[in-house]
Structure formats: C-alpha cells, structure tokens
C-alpha positions as a printed NumPy array, in Angstrom:
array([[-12.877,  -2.46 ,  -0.383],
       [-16.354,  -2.842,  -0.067],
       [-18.783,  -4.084,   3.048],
       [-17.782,  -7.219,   4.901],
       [-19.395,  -8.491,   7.333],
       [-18.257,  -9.469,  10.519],
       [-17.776, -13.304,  11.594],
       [-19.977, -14.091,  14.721],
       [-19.721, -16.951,  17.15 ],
       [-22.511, -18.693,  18.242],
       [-23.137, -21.876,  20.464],
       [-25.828, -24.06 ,  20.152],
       [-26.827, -26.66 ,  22.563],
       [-28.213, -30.364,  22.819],
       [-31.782, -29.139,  21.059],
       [-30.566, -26.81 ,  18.537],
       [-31.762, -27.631,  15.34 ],
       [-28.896, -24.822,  13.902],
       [-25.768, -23.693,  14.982],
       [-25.366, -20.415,  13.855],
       [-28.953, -18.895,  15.541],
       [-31.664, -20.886,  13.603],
       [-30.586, -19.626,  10.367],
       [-30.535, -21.772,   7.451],
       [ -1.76 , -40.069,  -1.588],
       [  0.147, -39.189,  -1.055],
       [  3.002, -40.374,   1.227],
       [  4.111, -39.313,   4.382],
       [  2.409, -39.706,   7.611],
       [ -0.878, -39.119,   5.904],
       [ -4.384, -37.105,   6.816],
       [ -6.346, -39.916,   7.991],
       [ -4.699, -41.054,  10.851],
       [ -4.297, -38.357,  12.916],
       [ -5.483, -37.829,  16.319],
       [ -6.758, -34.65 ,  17.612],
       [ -4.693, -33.49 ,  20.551],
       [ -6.785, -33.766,  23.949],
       [ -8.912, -30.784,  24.831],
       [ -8.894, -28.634,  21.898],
       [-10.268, -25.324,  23.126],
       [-12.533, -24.529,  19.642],
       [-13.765, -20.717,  21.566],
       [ -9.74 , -20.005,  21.346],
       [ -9.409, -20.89 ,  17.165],
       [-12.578, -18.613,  16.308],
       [-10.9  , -16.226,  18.732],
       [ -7.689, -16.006,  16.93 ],
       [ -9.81 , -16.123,  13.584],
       [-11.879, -13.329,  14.639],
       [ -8.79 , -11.341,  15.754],
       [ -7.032, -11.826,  12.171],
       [-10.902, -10.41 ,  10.845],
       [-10.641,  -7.349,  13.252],
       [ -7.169,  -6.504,  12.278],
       [ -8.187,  -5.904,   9.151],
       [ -5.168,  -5.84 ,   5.744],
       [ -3.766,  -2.429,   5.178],
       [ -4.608,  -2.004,   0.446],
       [ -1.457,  -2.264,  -0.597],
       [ -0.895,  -0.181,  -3.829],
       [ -0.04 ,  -2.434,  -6.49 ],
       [  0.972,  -1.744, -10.042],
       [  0.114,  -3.203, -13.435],
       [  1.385,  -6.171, -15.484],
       [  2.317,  -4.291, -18.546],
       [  5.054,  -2.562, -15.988],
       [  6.884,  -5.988, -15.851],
       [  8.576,  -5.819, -19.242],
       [  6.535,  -9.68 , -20.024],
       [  6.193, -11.192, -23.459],
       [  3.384,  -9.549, -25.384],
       [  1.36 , -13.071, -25.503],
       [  1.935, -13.537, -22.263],
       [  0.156, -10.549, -21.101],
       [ -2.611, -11.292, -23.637],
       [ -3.279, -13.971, -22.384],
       [ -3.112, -12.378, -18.4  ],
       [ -5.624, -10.026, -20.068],
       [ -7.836, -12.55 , -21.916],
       [ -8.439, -14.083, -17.938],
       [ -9.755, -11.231, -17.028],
       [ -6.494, -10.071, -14.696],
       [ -6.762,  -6.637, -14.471],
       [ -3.807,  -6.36 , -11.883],
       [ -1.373,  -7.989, -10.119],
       [ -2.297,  -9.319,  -6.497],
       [  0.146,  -8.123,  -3.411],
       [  2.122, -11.2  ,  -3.81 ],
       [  2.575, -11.329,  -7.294],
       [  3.722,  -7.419,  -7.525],
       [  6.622,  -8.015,  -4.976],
       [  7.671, -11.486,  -6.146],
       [  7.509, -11.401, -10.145],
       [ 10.297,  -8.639, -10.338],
       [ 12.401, -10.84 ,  -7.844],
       [ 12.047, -13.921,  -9.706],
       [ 12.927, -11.993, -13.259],
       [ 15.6  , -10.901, -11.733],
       [ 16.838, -14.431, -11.515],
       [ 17.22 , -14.548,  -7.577],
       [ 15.959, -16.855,  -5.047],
       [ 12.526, -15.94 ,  -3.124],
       [ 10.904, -16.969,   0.056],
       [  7.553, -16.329,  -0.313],
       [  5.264, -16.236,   2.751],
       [  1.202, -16.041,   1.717],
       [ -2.056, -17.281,   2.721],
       [ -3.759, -19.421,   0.088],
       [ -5.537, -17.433,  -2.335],
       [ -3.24 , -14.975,  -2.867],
       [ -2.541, -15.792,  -6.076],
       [  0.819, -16.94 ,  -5.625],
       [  0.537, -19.828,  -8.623],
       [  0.867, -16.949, -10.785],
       [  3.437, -15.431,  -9.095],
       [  5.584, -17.79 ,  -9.951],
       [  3.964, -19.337, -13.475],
       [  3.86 , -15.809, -14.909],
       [  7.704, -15.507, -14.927],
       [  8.496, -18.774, -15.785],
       [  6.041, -18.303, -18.565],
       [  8.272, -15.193, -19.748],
       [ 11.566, -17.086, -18.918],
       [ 10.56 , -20.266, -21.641],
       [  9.311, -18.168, -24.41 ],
       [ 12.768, -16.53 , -24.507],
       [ 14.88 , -19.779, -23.41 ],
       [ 12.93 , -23.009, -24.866],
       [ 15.659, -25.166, -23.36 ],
       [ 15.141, -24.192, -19.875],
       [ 13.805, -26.928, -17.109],
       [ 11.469, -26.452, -13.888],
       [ 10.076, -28.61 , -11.323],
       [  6.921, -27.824,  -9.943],
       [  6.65 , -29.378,  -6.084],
       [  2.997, -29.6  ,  -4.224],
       [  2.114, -31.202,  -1.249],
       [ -1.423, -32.874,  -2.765],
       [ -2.454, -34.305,  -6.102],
       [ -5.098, -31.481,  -5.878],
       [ -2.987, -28.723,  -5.61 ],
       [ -0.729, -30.165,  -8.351],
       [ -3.902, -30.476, -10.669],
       [ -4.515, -27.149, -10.251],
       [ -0.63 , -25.657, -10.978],
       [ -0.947, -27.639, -14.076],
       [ -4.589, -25.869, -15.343],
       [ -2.997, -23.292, -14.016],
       [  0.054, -23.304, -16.587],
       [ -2.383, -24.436, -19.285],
       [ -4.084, -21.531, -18.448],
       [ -1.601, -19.058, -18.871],
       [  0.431, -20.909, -21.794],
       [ -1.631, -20.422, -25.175],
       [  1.008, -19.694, -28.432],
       [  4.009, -20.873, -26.628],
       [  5.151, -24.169, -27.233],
       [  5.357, -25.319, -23.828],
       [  5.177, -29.013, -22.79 ],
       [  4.504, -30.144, -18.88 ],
       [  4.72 , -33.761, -16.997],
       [  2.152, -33.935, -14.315],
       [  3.658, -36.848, -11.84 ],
       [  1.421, -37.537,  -8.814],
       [  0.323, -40.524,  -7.067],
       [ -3.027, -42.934,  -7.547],
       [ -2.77 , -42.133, -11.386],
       [ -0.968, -44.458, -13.862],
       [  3.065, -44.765, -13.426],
       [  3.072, -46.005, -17.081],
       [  1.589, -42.863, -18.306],
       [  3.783, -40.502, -16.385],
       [  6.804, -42.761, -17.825],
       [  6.218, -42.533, -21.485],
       [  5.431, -39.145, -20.889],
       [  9.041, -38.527, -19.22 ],
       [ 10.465, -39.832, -23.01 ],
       [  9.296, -37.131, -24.587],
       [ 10.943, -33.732, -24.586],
       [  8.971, -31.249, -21.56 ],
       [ 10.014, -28.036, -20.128],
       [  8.213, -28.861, -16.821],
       [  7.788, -31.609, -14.443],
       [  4.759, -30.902, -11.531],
       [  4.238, -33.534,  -9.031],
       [  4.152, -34.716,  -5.427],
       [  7.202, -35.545,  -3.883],
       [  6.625, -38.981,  -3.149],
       [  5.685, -39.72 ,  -6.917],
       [  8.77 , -37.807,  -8.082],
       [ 11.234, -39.375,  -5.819],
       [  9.659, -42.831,  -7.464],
       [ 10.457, -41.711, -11.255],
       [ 13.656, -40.421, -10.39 ],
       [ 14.823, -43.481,  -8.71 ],
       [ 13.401, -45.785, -11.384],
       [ 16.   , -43.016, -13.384],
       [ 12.902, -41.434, -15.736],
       [ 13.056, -38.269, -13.825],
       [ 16.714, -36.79 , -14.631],
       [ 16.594, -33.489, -12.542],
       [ 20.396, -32.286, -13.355],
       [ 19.051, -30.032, -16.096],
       [ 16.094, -28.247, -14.267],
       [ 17.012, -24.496, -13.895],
       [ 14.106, -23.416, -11.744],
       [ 12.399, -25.356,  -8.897],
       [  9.334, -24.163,  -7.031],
       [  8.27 , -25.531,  -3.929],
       [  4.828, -24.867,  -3.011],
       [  2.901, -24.912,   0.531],
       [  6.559, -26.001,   1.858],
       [  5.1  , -25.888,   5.261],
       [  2.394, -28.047,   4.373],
       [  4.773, -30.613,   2.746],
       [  6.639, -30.802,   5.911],
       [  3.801, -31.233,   8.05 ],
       [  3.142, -34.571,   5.947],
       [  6.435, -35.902,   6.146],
       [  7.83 , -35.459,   2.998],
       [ 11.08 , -33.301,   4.292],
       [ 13.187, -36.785,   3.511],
       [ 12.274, -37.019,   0.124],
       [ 12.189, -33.154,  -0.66 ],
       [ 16.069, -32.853,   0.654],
       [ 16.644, -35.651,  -1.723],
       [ 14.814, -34.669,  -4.899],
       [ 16.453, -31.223,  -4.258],
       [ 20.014, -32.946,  -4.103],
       [ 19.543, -33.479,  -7.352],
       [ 18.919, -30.968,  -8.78 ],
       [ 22.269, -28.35 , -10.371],
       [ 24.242, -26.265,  -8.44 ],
       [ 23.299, -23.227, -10.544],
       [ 19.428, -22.873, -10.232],
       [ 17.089, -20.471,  -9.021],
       [ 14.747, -21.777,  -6.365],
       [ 11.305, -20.569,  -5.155],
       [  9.788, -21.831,  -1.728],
       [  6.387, -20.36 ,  -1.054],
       [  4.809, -21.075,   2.662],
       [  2.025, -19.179,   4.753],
       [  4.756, -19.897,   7.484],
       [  8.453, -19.372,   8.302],
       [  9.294, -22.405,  10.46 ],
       [ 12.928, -23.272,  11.772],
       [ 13.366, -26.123,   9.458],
       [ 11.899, -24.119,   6.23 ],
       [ 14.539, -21.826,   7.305],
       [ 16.825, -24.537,   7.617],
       [ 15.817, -25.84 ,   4.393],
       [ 16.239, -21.972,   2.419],
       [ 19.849, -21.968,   4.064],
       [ 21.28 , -25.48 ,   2.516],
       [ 19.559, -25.251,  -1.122],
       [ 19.51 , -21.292,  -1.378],
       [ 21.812, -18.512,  -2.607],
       [ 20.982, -15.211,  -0.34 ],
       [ 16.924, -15.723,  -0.829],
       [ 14.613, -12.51 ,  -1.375],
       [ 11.975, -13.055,   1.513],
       [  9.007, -11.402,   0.884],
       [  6.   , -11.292,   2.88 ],
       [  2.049,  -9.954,   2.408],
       [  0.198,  -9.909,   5.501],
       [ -3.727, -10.899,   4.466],
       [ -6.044, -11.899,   7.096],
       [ -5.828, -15.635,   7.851],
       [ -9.882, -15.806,   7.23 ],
       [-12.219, -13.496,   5.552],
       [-14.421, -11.626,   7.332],
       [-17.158, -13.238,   4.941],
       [-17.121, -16.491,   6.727],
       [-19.606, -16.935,   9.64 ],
       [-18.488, -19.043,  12.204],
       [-20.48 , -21.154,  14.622],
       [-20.189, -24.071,  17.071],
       [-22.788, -26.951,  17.598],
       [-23.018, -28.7  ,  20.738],
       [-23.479, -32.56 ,  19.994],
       [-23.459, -35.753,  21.56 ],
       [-21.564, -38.313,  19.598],
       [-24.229, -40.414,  19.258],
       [-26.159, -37.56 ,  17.546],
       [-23.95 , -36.401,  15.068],
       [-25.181, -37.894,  11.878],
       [-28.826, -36.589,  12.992],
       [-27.585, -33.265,  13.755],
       [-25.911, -33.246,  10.678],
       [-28.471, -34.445,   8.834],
       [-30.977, -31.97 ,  10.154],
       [-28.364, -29.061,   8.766],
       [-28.506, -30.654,   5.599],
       [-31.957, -30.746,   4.866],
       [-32.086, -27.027,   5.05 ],
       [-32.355, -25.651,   1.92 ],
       [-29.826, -22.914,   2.347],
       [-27.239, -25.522,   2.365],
       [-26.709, -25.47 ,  -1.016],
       [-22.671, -26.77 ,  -1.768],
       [-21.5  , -28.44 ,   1.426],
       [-17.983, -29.549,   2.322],
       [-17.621, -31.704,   5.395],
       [-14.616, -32.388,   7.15 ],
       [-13.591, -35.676,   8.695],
       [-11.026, -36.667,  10.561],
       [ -9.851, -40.391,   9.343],
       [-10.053, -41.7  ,   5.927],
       [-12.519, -44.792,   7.29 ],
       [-14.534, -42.263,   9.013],
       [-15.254, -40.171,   5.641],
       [-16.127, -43.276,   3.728],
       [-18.46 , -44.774,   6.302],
       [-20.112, -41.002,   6.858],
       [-20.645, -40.809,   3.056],
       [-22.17 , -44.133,   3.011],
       [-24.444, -43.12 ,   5.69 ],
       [-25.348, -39.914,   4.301],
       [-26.247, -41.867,   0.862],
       [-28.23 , -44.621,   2.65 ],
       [-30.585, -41.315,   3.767],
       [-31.115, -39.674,   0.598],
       [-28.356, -37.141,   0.73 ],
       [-26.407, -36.803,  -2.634],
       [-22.898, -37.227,  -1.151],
       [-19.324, -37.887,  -2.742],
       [-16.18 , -38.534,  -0.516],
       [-12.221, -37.784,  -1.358],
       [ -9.178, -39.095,   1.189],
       [ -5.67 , -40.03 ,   0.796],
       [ -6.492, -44.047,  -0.332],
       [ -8.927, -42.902,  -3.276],
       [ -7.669, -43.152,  -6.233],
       [ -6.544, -39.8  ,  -8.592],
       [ -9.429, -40.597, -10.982],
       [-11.986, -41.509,  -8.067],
       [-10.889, -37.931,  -7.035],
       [-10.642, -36.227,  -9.839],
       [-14.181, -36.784, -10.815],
       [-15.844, -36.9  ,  -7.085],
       [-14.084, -32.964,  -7.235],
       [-16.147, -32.611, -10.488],
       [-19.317, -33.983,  -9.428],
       [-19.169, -31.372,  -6.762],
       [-18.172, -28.662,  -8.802],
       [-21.139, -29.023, -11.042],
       [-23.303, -29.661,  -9.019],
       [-24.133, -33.465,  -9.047],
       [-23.501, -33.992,  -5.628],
       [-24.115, -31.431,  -3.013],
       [-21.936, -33.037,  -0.304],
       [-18.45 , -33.622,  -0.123],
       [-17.081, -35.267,   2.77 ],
       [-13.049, -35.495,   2.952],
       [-10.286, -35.49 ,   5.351],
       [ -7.767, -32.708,   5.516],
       [ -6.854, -33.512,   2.051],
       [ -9.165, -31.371,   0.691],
       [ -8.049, -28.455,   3.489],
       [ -5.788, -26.893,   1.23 ],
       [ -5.318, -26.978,  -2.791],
       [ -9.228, -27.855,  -3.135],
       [-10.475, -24.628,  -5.476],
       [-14.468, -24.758,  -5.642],
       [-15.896, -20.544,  -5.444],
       [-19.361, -21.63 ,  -4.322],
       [-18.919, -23.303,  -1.182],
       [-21.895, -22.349,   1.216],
       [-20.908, -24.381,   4.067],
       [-18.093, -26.214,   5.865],
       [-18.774, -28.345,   8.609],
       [-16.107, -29.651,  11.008],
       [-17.775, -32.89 ,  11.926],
       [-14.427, -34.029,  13.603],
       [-12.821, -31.045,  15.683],
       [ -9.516, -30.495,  13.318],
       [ -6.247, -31.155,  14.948],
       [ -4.791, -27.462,  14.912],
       [ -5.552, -23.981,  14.452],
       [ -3.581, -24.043,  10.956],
       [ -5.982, -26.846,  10.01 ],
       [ -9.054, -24.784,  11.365],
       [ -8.339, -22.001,   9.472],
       [ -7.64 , -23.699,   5.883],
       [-10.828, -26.133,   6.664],
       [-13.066, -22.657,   7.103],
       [-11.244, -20.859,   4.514],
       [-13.01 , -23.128,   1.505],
       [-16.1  , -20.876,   2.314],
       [-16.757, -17.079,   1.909],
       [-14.791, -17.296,  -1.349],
       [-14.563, -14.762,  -4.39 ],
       [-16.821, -11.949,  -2.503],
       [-19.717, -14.122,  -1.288],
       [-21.072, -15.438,   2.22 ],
       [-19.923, -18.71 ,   4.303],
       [-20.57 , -20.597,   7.234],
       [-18.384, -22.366,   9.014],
       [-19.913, -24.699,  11.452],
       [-17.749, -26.944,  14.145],
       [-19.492, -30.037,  15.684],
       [-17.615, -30.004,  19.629],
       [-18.893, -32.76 ,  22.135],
       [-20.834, -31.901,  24.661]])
C-alpha cells in the first residue's frame, strides 16, 4: 500500500474564509424529511472516522480469478476491465455463491461487492440460460449502476435484464416484463407495483440479491421486501449484502435463509485520503460562506449535501442566481431529471451538485474534490457515506461540515 495521508480536523470560526486552514423515489419514509436529532456532537463523528483511519486494514492475501473455475468469456471480459484480481470481498464470497449456498455479506461500499455477486451469476446463466434473479437496491442510482454493471461484465452471452425503478416510465418496464429476461433489478417499491399489477411473476427466480439491506431498511421498505421475498420459490439461493448486521437483518437472514455463509471484510469506514474539516457558521451566513468556498479554484467537482428535498432545490436555485454552475438530485426528481443532472456532473457541465442523502450511497463519480455538509447529517452512518464520495480511486478529498455557531 502506498502513502496515505492522514485526515486532520480543523475548526474554523465566524471570519474564516476556509475551513480546513485557508487552503483552497423512492418509497418509504424518504431522505428529505428527516430531522437531525438535537445536538449532534460533529468533533465525536470525525473522531470515530479518524479512529477507523488509525486502525488501519490488515492486506488480506487474495487470489486470482482464473482460480475460480469461471467461463472463459467471462474472465475475458474481467480481464478486458482491467481486473487484475479479485477484491477481499469478492475472493471470500464468489466460491460461496458457486457453491450454491446462501451468503451474508457484510462490506463497506466500494468494495466491489456488485461483482461479487454479478460475476457468479454471470457464470451460473451461461451454463443454465433458464435460470431467474432479482436484483434488489435501495435507490434508482444504485440500481443504475448494478445494471451497467451487468452490461459491463455480460459481452457474448445472451443475457437479457429488466431494470424496474421508480420516476421512469411504468409502460416501459411493462412491455419489457413480456419479453423473455433472465434478470429483473429494481427498487422495492417499483417491484412490489409490477408484481401486484401481476407483470412481475417472481415464482421462477432462482437467485435473489439484496443489496445495502441495511440501507433499505433504514428507508422503510422492510414491508415490501418481506413481501416481494414471499414470493419468491422455496428452493432459491439468496444473497443479502449490508455494511451492518442489525437484529432485524438477522431476523430477516433467519425467515428467508437456509444456514447462510456470513462473511465479513473489515475496511476502514473512510479513507485516510479524505481531509476532514468543520466550519463555524451562522445560519444566516451559510450561502455566503458557501459561496466564498466555491469560488476557490481548487474546488473543482463539488457535492453538497442537504438535508430536505425543498432545501436542495431552493439552495441550487440560489447558487444559479450567483453564477455558480449548479445541478440538484432528491427523492421527487424525476429518473431522467436524475439521470442526466448525474451526467452533467460527471462530465463536467456543472461543477455543483447539491442532493439530499440520496446521493449518500450508490452515487459513483471518481473525481469528487469536495463534499460539503451544508446541513449537519442525521447520523454517523450518514456522515461517513456523505464523506466517503471524496478521496476516491487513490486521490485527495475534503470533507467540509457547516455546524452552527
């Protein structure tokens, strides 16, 4: 492993011009609403960050994808990515889910546990073309990106996939449920939808994945995952990945599970290439602040997090009205006013994104300089996803937290 540096924390008061030392629809109960819960202490989240920094991740020896017996296009196309060799995650899960048994997964986000579970159902169609999955994700986002994902990895095989997610059209997803697939990937509010309207038949899917199960939960959407996997046969082999092991995951593993595999890789909850800082700010000067931070020419790809969906779209507004070249994505967009505010961030067009914590996990954009909490986040789970779009794929971010004072 080479150099990393180590996060700092730095406080900044009224005057500060910088904050880190003069540097630089889904359903369920939703991101915009929430409240933050009454004295947050921020010192205690970069704390517990810094601690996961300090305690560094053991290398785990890991071995090479030609040892996993795959299909020989499969592993040209690994190759043709550029995969050189498995991650932690996917060495200890792909044998498992060969193997046909049921896994618990437990990983941070970018592990590279898609893989770990499209690289064996990969292998399992191209030598069973009548076999089913379901693909379950908490956000549209994260769905999008299974589904580039699998069209990623899928070149030569004849493999056909349904991507069923809210704020996109219903009629599309229907006449695309008419045609023969070998995998559905949605939301679990959209599925539920198509498989009560009866254009989702589940009672032949063979494999069902459940990603970010911890995040689904946290959005309310335990009700209609219990259903959607009542559906589903008695013989299947099911997959639950989560970066936590809750009671009711647990409780969930024990009702739709056969004797899971649990397997766990301990990374660092943030890398220690993310810079962390806190600006002292009177509500009143927020925007200014912000807009101060902004101007700096350093700040090159910014993603800034709001709390409330109205609050996003009236900061982006703002933001626009003063030059800035801003783009906004919350729960009540729609998937194609998304889908192309992600891309007008990605390449460059806009420099700004502002978002709620809909954009805290699944969002997958390498050269994020900045994140700025303008709203504190509500927990240290959504402190540490918010930060963790920054210092991505070896290089440098700041993570700057706006706290009232």
């Amino acid at each position: 492993m080479g150099f990393r540096p180590r996060g700092r924390f730095n406080v900044s008061g009224h005057g500060a011009k910088r904050g880190f030392g003069g540097g630089g629809g889904n359903r369920g109960r939703g991101y915009g609403g929430r409240r933050p819960r009454p004295n947050l202490d921020i010192a205690d989240f970069i704390a517990r960050a810094q601690q996961s920094i300090d305690s560094g991740v053991s290398e785990e020896k890991v071995g090479r994808f030609e040892n996993f017996e795959l299909h020989s296009q499969l592993l040209g196309n690994i190759r043709s990515l550029g995969y050189e060799q498995p991650t932690p995650i996917q060495d200890k899960t792909i044998p498992v889910i060969m193997e046909g048994k049921d896994l618990v997964g437990l990983a941070n986000t970018g592990t590279g546990k898609t893989a770990s579970f499209l690289i064996p159902l990969i292998n399992r169609l191209a030598h069973d073309p009548k076999h089913k999955a379901l693909i379950m994700a908490p956000t549209r986002e994260l769905a999008m990106q299974i589904e580039a994902a699998l069209r990623s990895l899928k070149p030569g095989f004849k493999i056909w996939s349904v991507l069923c997610i809210g704020g996109t059209s219903m009629y599309r997803q229907l006449q695309e449920l008419r045609r023969p697939y070998e995998v559905v990937i949605g939301t679990p509010g959209r599925l539920k939808d198509l498989a009560g309207q009866g254009a989702l038949d589940l009672s032949g899917c063979r494999t069902v994945v459940l990603d970010e199960v911890d995040r689904m939960m946290d959005m309310g959407f335990l009700p209609d995952m219990r259903e959607l996997l009542g559906m589903l046969p008695d013989q299947k082999q099911s997959l639950f990945f989560s970066a936590t092991l809750s009671g009711k995951i647990h409780s969930l593993a024990t009702t739709f599970m056969k004797d899971p595999v649990t397997v766990s890789v301990k990374t660092q909850e943030v890398t220690g290439l993310v810079e962390q800082s806190v600006m002292r700010v009177r509500e009143s000067d927020k925007l200014d602040r912000l807009l101060e931070l902004l101007m700096s020419k350093e700040y090159e790809k910014v993603l800034v997090f709001g709390r409330t969906k109205r609050g996003v779209k009236e900061l982006m507004f703002k933001l626009r009205d003063r030059g800035v070249r801003a783009e906004s994505i919350h729960g009540n967009k729609s998937q194609n006013y998304r889908k192309q505010a992600l891309q007008a961030f990605r390449s460059n067009m806009v420099n700004v994104l502002v978002a709620t914590d809909v954009a805290a996990r699944g969002l997958d954009v390498a050269d994020i300089t900045h994140v700025i909490n303008y709203d504190m986040p509500e927990t240290y789970d959504d402190y540490v996803h918010r930060i963790g779009r920054t210092g991505r794929a070896g290089r440098k971010g700041i993570a700057v937290t706006f706290v009232a004072g």
